[in-house]
C-alpha positions as CSV (number, residue, x, y, z in Angstrom):
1,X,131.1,-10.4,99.1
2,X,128.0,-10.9,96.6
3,X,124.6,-9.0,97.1
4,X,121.8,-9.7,95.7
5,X,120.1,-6.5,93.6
6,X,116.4,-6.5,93.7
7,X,115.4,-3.1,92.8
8,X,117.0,0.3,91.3
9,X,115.8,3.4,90.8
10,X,112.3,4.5,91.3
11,X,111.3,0.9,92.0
12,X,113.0,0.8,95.7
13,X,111.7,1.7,98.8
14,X,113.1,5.0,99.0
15,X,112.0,5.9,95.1
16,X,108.4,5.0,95.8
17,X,108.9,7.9,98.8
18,X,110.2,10.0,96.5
19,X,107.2,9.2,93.8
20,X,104.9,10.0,96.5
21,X,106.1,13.0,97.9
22,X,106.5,14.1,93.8
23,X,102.7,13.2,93.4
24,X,101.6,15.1,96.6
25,X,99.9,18.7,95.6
26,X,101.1,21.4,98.1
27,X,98.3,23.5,98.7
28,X,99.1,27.4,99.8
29,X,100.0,28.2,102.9
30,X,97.6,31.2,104.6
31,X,100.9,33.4,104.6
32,X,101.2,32.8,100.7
33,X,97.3,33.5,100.3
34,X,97.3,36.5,102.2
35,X,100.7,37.8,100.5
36,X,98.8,37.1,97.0
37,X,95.8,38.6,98.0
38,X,97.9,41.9,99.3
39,X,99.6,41.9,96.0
40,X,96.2,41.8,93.9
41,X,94.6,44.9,96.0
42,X,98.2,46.5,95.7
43,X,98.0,46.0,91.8
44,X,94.5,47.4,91.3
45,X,95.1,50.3,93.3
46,X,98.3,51.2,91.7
47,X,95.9,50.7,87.9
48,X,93.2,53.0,89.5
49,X,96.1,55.7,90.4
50,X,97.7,55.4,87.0
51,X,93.8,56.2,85.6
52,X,93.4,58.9,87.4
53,X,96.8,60.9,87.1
54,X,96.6,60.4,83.5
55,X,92.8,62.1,83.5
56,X,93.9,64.6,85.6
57,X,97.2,65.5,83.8
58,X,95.1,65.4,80.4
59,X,92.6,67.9,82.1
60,X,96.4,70.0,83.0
61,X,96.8,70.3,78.8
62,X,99.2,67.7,78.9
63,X,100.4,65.2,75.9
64,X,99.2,61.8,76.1
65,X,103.0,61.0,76.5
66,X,103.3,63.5,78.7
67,X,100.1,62.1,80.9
68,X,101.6,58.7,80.7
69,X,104.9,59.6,81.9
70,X,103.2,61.5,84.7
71,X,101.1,59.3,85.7
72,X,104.2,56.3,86.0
């Protein structure tokens, strides 16, 4: 049996698939947007809370370590 090689690698048929599905940008899916945008509201919320348990424990007398911890 002989064969005849005339292409290995990336240079086949199947490589130049997998060089274009490699090139293609995947944009985000709504789910994944909507998740991120959750988790951004969630984050700034959570900031705001800190900020204002540590004012309000400050206000109490409380160390500035003593604020922080509260406030985590």
């Amino acid at each position: 049996m002989w064969g005849v090689v005339f292409a290995t690698g990336m240079s086949t048929e199947l490589g130049k698939i997998a060089n274009l599905s490699q090139a293609q940008e995947s944009e985000n899916s709504p789910l994944q947007k909507e998740i991120a945008d959750v988790a951004k509201k969630l984050t700034i919320g959570t900031l705001i809370l800190v900020v204002i348990l540590v004012v309000i424990s400050l206000l109490a007398h409380f160390t500035l370590v003593q604020a922080f911890i509260f406030a985590v």
